[in-house]
C-alpha positions in Angstrom: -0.3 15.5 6.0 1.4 13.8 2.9 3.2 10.4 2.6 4.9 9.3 0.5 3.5 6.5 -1.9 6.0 4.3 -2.0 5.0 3.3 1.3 2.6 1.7 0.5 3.0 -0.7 -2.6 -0.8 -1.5 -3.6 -1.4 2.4 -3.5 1.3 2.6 -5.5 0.2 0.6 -8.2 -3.6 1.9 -8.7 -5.2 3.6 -10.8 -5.5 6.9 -10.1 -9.6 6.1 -10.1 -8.7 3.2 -7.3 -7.0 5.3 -5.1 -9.5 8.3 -5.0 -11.9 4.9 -4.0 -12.0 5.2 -0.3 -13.4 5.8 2.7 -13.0 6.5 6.8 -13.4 3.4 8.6 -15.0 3.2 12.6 -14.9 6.5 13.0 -11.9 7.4 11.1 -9.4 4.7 13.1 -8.6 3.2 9.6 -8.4 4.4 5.7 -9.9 1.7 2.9 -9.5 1.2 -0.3 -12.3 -1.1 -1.3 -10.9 -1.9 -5.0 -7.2 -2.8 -3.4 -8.3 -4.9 -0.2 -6.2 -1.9 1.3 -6.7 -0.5 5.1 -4.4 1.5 6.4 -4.4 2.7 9.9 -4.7 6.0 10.9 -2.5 5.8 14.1 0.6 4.0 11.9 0.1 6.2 9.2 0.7 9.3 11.9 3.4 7.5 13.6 5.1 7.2 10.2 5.0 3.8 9.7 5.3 1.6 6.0 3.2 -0.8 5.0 4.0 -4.0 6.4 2.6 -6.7 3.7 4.8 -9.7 3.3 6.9 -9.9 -0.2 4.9 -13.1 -0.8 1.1 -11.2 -0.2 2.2 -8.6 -2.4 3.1 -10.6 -4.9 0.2 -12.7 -5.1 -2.5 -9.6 -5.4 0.1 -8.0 -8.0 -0.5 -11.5 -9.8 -4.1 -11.2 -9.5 -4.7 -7.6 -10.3 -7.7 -7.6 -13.0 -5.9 -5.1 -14.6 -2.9 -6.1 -15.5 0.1 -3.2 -16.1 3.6 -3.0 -14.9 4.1 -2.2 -11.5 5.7 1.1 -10.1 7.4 -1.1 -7.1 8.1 -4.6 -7.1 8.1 -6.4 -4.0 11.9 -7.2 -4.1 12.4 -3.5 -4.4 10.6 -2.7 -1.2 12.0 -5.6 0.9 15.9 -3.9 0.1 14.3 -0.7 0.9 12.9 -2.1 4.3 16.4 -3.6 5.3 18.0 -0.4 4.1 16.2 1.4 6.6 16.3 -1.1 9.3 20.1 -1.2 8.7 
């Protein structure tokens, strides 16, 4: 199964080191990315679901990333792409 990355905006914006850092949560109910404060779950991920992080959460952790580089995504880009879709 592949999604796509966008999806998901602090996945998005990791290192290629932070992302391969994870692990099966409770039995593998969840996906987490310990270096991102990322869990996904396994059940929204299958029913195709984005993240849902607020515009303002993302933005803090982007502002708090000890590592800081451009992002791929920016929050406003993913709210537009939210109400595209919901449209």
């Amino acid at each position: 199964m592949a999604i796509p990355l966008e999806w998901f905006p602090r996945l998005m914006n990791a290192t290629r080191s932070e992302r391969k850092n994870w692990r099966l949560l409770g039995g593998g109910y969840a996906i987490e990315w310990p270096d991102l404060d990322e869990h996904i779950g396994v059940e929204s991920v299958i029913a195709g679901h984005r993240s849902g992080e607020s515009t303002r959460s993302l933005n803090n952790w982007l502002a708090t990333r000890a590592v800081q580089k451009k992002p791929k995504i920016h929050a406003k880009a993913l709210q537009t792409k939210k109400k595209a879709k919901s449209s």
